[in-house]
C-alpha positions in Angstrom: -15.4 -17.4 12.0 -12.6 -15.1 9.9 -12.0 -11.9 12.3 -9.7 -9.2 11.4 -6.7 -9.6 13.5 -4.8 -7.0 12.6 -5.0 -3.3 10.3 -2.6 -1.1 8.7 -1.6 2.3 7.5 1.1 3.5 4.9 0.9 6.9 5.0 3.7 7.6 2.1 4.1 5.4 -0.1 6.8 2.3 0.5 7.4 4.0 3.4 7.4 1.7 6.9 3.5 1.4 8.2 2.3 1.6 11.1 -0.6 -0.9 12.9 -4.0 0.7 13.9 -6.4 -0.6 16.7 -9.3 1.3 14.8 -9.2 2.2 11.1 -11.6 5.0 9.3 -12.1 4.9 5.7 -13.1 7.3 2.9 -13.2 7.2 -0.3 -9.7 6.3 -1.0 -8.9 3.5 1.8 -8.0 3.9 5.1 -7.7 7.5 5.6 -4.6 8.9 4.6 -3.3 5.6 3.2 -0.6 6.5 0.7 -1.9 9.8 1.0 1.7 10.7 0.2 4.7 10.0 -2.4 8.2 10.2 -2.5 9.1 11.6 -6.4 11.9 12.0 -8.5 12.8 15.9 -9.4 14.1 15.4 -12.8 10.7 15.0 -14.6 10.4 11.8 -16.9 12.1 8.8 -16.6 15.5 10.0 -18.3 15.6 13.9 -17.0 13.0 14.5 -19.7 9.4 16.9 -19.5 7.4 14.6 -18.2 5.2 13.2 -15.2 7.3 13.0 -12.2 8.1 9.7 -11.3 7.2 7.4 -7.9 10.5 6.3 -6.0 9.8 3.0 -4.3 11.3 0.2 -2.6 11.7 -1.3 -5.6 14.5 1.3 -6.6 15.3 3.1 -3.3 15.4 -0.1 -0.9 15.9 2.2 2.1 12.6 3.6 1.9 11.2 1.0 4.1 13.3 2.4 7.1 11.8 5.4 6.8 9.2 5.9 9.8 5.9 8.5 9.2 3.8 9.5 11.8 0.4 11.3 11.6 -0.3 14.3 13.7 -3.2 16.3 13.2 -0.9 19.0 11.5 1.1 16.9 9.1 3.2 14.3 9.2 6.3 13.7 11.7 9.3 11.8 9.8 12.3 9.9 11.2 14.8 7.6 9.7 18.6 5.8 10.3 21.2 8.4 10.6 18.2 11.8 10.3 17.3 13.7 12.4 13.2 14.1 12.8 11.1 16.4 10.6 8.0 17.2 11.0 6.1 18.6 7.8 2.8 20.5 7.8 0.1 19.3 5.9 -0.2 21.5 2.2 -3.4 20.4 0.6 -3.3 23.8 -1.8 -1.6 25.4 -4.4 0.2 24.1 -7.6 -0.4 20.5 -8.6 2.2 18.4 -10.1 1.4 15.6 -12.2 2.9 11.7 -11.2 3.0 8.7 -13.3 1.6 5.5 -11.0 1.4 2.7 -13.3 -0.1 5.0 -15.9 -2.6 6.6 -14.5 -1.3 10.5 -13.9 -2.2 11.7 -10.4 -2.5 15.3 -9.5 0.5 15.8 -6.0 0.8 19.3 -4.0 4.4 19.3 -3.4 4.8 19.5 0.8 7.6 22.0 0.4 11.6 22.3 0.3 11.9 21.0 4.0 10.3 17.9 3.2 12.6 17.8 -0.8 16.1 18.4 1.5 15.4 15.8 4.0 13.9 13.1 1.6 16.8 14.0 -1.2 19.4 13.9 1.7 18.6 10.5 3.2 18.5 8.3 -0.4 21.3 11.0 -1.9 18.8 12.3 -4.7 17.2 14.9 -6.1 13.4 14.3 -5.0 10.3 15.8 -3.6 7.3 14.4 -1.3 3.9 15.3 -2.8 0.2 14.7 -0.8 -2.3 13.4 -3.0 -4.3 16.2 -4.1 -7.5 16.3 -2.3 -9.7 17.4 -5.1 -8.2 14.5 -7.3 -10.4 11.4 -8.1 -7.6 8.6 -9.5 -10.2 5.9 -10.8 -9.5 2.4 -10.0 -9.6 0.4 -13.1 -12.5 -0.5 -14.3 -12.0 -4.2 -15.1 -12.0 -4.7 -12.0 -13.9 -1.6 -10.2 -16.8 -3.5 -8.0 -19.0 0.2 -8.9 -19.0 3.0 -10.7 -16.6 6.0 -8.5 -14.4 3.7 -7.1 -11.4 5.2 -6.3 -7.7 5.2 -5.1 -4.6 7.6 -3.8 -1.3 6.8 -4.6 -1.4 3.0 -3.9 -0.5 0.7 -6.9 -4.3 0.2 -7.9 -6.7 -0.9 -5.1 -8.1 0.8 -1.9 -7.3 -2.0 0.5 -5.1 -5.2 0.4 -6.7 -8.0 2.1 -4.2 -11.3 3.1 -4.5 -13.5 6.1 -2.2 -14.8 8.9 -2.7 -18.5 6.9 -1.3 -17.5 4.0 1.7 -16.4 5.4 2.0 -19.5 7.3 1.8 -22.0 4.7 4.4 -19.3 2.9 7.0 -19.8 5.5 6.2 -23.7 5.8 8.1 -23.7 2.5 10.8 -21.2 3.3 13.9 -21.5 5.1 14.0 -18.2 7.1 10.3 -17.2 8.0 8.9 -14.1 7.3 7.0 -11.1 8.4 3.9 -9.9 7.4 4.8 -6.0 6.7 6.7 -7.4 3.8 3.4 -7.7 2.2 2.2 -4.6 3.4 -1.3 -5.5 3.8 -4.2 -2.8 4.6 -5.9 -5.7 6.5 -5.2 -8.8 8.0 -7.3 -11.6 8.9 -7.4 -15.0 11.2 -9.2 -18.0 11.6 -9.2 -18.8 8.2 -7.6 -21.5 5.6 -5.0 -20.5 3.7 -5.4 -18.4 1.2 -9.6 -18.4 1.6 -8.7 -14.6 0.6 -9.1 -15.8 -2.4 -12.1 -17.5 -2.6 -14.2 -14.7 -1.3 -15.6 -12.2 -3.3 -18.2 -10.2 -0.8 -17.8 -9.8 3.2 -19.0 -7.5 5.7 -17.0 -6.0 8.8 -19.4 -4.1 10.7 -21.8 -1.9 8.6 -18.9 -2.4 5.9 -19.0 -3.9 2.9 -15.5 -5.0 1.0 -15.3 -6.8 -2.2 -12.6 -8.8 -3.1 -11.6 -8.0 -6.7 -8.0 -9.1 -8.0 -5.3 -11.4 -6.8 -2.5 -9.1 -6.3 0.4 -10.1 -7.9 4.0 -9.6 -6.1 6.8 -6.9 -7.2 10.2 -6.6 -6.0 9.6 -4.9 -3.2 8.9 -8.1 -1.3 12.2 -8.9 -1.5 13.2 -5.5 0.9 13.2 -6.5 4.3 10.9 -3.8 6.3 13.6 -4.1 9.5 16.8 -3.3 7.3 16.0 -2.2 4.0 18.4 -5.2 2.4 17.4 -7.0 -0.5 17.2 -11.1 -1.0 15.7 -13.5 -3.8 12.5 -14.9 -1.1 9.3 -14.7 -1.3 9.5 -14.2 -4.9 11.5 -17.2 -5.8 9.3 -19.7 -3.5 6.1 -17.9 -4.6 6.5 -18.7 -8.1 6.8 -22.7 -7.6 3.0 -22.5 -6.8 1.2 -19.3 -7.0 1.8 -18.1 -10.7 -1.4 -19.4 -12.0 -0.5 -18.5 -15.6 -0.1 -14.4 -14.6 3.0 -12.6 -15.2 3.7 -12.6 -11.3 2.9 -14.8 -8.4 0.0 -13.5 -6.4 -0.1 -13.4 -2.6 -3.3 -11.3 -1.2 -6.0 -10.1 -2.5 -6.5 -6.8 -3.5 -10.0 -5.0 -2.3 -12.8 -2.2 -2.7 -15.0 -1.7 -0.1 -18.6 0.3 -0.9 -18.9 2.8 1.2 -16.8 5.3 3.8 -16.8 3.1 7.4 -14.5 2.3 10.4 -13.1 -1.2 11.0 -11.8 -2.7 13.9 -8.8 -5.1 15.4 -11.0 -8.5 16.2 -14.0 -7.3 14.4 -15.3 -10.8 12.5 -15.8 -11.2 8.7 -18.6 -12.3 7.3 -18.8 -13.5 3.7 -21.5 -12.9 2.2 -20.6 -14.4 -1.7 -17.3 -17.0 -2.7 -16.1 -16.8 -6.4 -16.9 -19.7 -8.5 -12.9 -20.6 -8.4 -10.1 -18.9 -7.1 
């Protein structure tokens, strides 16, 4: 039977994770999953009034060596050539609006301690924002499994679900294998066929219930490797030979809702309680 074999946290946004043995999840994911985000300070995307905008991996590589920490106070930082910072948690005062992939998200900026260090380390002008607590950003609802589904600051979904098969018949076609944190999956799952992600569309873990609503298709930031921040042309050139389907950009995982507030587990087993028609 699937079981989850391993589980994951990214508490800023293309920021390096961290595994968990346990996981607790509210209404946004596994709490305080991209619970915060690195911005640009110069408004829109030229300098203009505007939403602030989301610096990723995609643009500021070096992000991924970048290591949070949770603490029941805040959130301890370190990173190559830094020394540690540990910021409080601000959950009040003035929010600031950011653009992620459209939808505009209300951030409470974490304060200049957390801007120096963060504009320091990628030579920038930029600001690290929590997600605002009394914020609800929708998840679309194309593909919402319910009404009040809801996300933080990840691209669209609570959860990313992929499993260790996957990956392996990934690196069966690759010349230098690769890790799972390139994929930064929420949760990761064994004893199953390659990509079966895909085929289900209800399971239970526990007393929770996930559904499996989009194939999640693959940006550049798969390309960053988590252990050095340098850029290459794999997964993305190997993906699209065979898992394009006809989308703009090759899928690997499957992106995920689950129904209710919960706890899951390392080794906990999946069961699935409906498969789509096809994948």
């Amino acid at each position: 039977m699937p079981y989850i074999s391993s589980l994951n946290v990214y508490p800023v946004k293309s920021c390096a994770g961290h595994e968990l043995t346990r996981a607790e999840l509210d209404a946004r994911g596994i709490r305080d999953d991209r619970s915060w985000i690195v911005v640009g300070d110069g408004g829109g995307s030229h300098g203009t009034p505007g939403p602030l905008r989301p610096l990723t991996q995609r643009e500021s590589p070096a992000l991924a060596l970048v290591q949070p920490a949770l603490s029941p106070g805040g959130l301890a930082l370190s990173a190559p050539g830094m020394e540690d910072l540990t910021v409080p948690r601000i959950e009040e005062g003035p929010a600031r609006n950011v653009d992620v992939w459209g939808d505009l998200c209300d951030g409470i900026d974490q304060g200049d301690g957390a801007a120096e260090w963060f504009s320091t380390y990628l030579d920038a002008s930029c600001r690290l924002l929590r997600f605002s607590p009394d914020f609800v950003r929708p998840v679309d609802p194309d593909y919402a499994a319910r009404p009040g589904d809801q996300v933080g600051f990840a691209d669209g979904f609570p959860l990313l679900v992929i499993s260790e098969a996957s990956l392996a018949d990934l690196n069966a076609r690759l010349e230098t294998p690769l890790r799972m944190n390139r994929f930064r999956p929420n949760v990761v799952v064994a004893d199953c066929p390659p990509y079966a992600e895909d085929t289900w569309k209800r399971v239970r873990a526990g007393d929770l219930e996930i559904d499996l609503v989009k194939p999640c298709g693959r940006c550049a930031t798969t390309l960053v490797e988590q252990e050095s921040g340098t850029t290459g042309k794999e997964p993305l050139r190997t993906l699209s030979t065979y898992r394009k389907f006809d989308r703009p950009a090759p899928s690997f995982g499957h992106n995920a809702v689950h129904r209710s507030p919960g706890v899951l587990e390392a080794g906990m087993a999946i069961q699935i309680l409906d498969m789509r028609e096809s994948a």
